[in-house]
N, C-alpha and C positions, 0 to 999 in steps of 0.2 A: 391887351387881350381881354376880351369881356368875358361876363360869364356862361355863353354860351359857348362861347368858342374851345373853352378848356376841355370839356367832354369829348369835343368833337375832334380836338388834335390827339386828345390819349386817345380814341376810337382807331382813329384811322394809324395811329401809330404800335397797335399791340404788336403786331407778327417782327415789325422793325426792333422794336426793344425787346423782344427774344433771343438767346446767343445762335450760332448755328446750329449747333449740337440739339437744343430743345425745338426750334423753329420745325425742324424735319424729325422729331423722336416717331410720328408714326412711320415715317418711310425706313428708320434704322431697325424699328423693330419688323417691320417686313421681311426688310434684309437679312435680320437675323433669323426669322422663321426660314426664308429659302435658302440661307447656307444651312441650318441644319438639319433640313429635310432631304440637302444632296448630299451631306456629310453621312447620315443614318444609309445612305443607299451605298455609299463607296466605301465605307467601314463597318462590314456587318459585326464582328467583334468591338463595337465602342462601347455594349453594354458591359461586356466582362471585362475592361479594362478600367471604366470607371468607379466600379464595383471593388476592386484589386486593395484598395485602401480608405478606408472612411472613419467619420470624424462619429459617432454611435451610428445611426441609421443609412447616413450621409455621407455619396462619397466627397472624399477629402475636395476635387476640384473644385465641384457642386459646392461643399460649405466654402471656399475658400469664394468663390465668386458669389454666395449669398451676402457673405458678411462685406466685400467691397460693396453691394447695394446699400448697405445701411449705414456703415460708417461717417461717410458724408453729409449726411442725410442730418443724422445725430449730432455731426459736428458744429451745424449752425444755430441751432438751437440756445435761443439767450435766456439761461438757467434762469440767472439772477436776477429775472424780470417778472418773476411770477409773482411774488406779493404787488408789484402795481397793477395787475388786470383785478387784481381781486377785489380791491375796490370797484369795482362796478358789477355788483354782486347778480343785478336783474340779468346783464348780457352774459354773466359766467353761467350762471345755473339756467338761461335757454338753450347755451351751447353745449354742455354735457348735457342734458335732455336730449337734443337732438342727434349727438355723435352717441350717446352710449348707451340710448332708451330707444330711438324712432328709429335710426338709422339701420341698426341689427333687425330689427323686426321688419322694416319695409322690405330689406333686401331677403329675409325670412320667408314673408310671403309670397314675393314675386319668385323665389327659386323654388317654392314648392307649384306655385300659378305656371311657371311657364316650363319646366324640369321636372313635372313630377314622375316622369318614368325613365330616368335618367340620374339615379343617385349619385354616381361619383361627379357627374359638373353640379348638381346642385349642392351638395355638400361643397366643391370649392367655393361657389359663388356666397352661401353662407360665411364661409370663411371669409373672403374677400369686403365679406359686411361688418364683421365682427376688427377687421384691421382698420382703424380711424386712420384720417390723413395726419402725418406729420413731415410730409415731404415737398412737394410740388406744391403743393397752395400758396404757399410763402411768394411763388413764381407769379401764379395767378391771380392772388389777390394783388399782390402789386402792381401787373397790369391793369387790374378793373378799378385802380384807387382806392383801394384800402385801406385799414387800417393797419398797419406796418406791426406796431408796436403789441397790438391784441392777437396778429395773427402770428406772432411770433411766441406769445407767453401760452394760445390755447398749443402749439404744437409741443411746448415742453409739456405742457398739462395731460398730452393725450401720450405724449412718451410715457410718462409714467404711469398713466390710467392702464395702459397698453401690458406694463408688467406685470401691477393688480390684479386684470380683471379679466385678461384675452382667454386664461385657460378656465375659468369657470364661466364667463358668458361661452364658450364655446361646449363645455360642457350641457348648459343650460339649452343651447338652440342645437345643438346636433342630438343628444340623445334625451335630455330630460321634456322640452315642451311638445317635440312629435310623440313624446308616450302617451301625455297628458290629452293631445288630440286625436290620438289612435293613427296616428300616421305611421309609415311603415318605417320600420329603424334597422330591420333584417342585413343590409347591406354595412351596416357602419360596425366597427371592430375597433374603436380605439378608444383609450381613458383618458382624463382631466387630466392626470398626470403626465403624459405622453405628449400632451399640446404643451402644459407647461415647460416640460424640456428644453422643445425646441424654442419657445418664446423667450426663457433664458438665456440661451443660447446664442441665437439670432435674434433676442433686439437687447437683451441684459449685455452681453461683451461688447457690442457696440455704442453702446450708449452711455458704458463706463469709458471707453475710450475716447467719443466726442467730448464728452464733459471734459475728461481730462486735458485734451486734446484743446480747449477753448483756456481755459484756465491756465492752462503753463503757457499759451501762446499769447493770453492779452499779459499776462503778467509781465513775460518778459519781451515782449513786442509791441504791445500793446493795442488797443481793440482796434484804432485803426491801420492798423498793418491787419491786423487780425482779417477784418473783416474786407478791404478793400485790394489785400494780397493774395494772403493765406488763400481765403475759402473759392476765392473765381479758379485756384489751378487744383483744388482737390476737389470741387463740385463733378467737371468730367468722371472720375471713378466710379461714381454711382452709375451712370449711366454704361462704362464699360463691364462693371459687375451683371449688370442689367443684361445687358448686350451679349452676353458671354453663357449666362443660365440660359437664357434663350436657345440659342445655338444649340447647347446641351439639349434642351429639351425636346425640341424639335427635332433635334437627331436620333433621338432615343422612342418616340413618340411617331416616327414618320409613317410608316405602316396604317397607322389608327387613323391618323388626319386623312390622306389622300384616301382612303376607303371610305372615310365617313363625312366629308368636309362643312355638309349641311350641318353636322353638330356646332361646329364655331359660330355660324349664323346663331341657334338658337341659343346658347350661351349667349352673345352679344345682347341679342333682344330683351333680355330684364333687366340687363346693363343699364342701355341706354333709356327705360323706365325708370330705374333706380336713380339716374343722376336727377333724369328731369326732376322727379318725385321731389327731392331731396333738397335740390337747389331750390324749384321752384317755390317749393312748399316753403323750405327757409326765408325764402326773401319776405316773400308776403305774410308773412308770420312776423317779422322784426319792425317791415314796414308798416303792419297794424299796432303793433305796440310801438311806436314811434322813435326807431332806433336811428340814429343818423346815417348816413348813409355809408359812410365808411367805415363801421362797426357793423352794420348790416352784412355789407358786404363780406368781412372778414369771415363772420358766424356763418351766410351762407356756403361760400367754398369750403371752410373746414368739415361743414357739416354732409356737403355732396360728395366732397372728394376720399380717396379712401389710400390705406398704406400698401399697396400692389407687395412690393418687395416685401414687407412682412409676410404677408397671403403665400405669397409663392414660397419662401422660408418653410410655413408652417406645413402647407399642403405637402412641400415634395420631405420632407421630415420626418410628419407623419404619416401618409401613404404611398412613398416613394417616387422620382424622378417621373418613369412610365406615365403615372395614374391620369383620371380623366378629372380627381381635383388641380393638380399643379397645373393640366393644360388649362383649366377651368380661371387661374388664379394669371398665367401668361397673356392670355384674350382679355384680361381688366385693363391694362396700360394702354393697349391696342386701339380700345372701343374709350377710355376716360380722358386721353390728352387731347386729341381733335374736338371730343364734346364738352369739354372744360373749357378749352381755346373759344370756343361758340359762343362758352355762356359769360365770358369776358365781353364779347358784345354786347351781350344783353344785358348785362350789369350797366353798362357805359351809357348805353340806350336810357336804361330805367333811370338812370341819375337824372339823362335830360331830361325826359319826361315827367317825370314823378319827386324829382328832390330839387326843382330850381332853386329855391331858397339857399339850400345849403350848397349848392354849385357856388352862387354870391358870396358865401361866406371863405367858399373855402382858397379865394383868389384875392381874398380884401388882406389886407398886414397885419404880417402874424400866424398867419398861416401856414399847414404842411402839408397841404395834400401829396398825393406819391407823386403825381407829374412834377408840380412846382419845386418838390423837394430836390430834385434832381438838376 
């Protein structure tokens, strides 16, 4: 195989080396939207039954299908790989810049630019910005050849940033920086502490439980059972957790959508700004400071892509199931796995185009790129 050929087999091979489950996640989350929107019409009591038992704010089902989102999620996560990205201190400290400085802010501004008379979708979509990816990238960078190893140590890096930092940048961009801009905050009712809760909550119990969860499993199975067993039959769960708030939500929520449906349009539309923004800006940013390509790569998707299931955790938490943040935070997955899936091409593209060099390199002996590693 020469070195142009390698790009061009991983190109035309993404959607193939997707499992089923991810290949089709926008058609399932469809699915989920219209079972829950004929579920809210045949079960007009589903509010006060969900309502019946809850976990503080949250009812019990609600938290119990938040937390199968994350658990999985958290599970793959290789703890004990974080002191090797740190050495490469220039690609660490562009990627927290970009995940926990630009990324909040860009998504900041586009939900006040395209939202602004519409509080509760712009407060989720803020939300939505404020959750870094720790989930799906790992998916997507490996299709666009990446860096396997760095995009695994930034997702433990943004789990933990995530516990630090979610409820005080969340404090800082919902109520402290529209003060400071005289923007209107009349709408919003909730505290630091209130976000902290549920971030505790829904990504602290999960993320003590992956951990442990990774750790009694290589130890006494070892990483590759761990990793070649174990995690391909509990990766599905995420996605039934997923699958399952949906449903709820849209059940709960159905009244509001078919009355209003052009709102899902305008919620999408900063969306899909925010990834371009994001992505694009990342690449061309790594690629001027002359990052290799599959480290580019990495930095770019962590940096576009965002934690959906934390956002919807937080939103429906703190402003409950109904609200127009959780539906705000449900429309992320929707509008980010097709547009993610895209920029896998473009990644793949950009390698032949603009990284021939390190295309040659990365097929000569010795080498790992994601394709050949396989």
């Amino acid at each position: 195989m020469t070195a142009t050929d390698q790009p061009q087999v991983a190109e035309a091979d993404v959607l193939h080396r997707l499992s089923l489950l991810d290949r089709f996640l926008p058609a399932w989350i469809g699915a989920a939207m219209m079972l829950g929107l004929v579920l809210g019409a045949a079960i007009p009591q589903l509010d006060d039954w969900l309502d019946s038992v809850k976990v503080g704010t949250v009812s019990l089902p609600i938290a119990i299908g938040l937390l199968l989102m994350m658990y999985p999620v958290l599970a793959k996560v290789r703890y004990r790989r974080l002191d090797e990205a740190m050495s490469d201190r220039r690609s660490m400290t562009v990627s927290l810049v970009l995940n926990w400085v630009v990324g909040p802010a860009v998504m900041f501004a586009l939900a006040w630019l395209f939202l602004s008379d519409l509080p509760e979708y712009r407060t989720g979509l803020i939300i939505v910005g404020l959750a870094r990816c720790i989930a799906m990238v790992l998916i997507w960078n490996d299709l666009a050849c990446g860096d396997r190893e760095l995009a695994a140590v930034l997702v433990a890096i943004n789990s933990l940033f995530q516990i630090a930092c979610f409820s005080l940048l969340g404090w800082f961009y919902l109520e402290l920086l529209p003060g400071w801009l005289g923007l209107d905050t009349e709408a919003l009712d909730v505290s630091m502490w209130e976000i902290a809760k549920v971030v505790l909550v829904f990504l602290g119990i999960p993320l003590a439980a992956g951990f442990l969860t990774r750790l009694i499993g290589e130890r006494t199975k070892g990483t590759e059972w761990y990793e070649q067993r174990f995690l391909p039959r509990l990766a599905p769960v995420a996605l039934y957790g997923l699958l399952f708030t949906i449903v709820v939500l849209f059940a709960l929520q159905g009244d509001k959508i078919t009355s209003e449906p052009w709102d899902v349009v305008r919620i999408a539309l900063p969306l899909l700004a925010y990834f371009a923004v994001m992505w694009f800006g990342s690449f061309f940013l790594g690629f001027r400071l002359g990052f290799p390509y599959e480290r580019n790569t990495s930095i770019a998707f962590t940096a576009a892509g965002n934690n959906f299931e934390l956002a919807i955790a937080v939103s429906i938490g703190v402003f409950g199931v109904t609200s127009g943040e959780a539906l705000a935070g449900v429309v992320g997955p929707l509008i980010e796995v097709p547009v993610l899936v895209g920029l896998v091409y473009v990644a793949l593209w950009a390698r032949r185009r603009f990284y021939k060099l390190a295309s040659m390199a990365a097929i000569s002996p010795g080498s790992s790129g994601a394709v050949s590693g396989e």
